[in-house]
N, C-alpha and C positions, 0 to 999 in steps of 0.2 A: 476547516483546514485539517491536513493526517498529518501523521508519521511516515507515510510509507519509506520515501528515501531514508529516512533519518534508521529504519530497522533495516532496510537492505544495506545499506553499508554496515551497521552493528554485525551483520550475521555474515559479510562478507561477499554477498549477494550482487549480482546485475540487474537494474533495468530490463536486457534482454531474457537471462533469466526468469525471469516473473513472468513477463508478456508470454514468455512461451510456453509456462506451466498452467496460468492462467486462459487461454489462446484468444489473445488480444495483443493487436499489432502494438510495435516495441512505443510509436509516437502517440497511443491509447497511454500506457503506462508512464511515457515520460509526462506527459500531461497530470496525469493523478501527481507522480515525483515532485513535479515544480506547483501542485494545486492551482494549476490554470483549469482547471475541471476536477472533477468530486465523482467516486465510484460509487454505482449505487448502493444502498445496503446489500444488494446479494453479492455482487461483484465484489464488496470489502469481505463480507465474510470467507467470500473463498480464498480473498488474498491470504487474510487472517491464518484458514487450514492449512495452507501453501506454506507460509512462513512458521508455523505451529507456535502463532502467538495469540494471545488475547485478545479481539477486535476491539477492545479498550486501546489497547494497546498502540492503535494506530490513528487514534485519533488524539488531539488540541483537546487538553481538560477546559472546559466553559470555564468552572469554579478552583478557585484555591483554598482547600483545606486548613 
């Protein structure tokens, strides 16, 4: 499971936005948003660059501290 929707709304951010920074059609992205599909590591990392967040960042912690 991500974050991604949960920090594009924090930052103020679209959906289309993303897709198009990324250059992955807007229903590639809504998909990762609602995790009906999982971006691979390299495609999260560039989210990550994109949003200049922590690739931590965007993902469901496994464990609670």
């Amino acid at each position: 499971m991500n974050r991604i929707k949960e920090v594009l709304k924090d930052q103020g951010r679209t959906q289309t936005w993303l897709a198009q920074k990324i250059n992955k059609s807007y229903v590639i992205v809504t998909n990762y948003c609602n995790n009906n599909s999982q971006p691979s590591i390299e495609v999260l990392r560039k989210i990550a660059k994109v949003l200049d967040v922590d690739v931590r960042e965007l993902l469901e912690p496994t464990k609670k501290f």
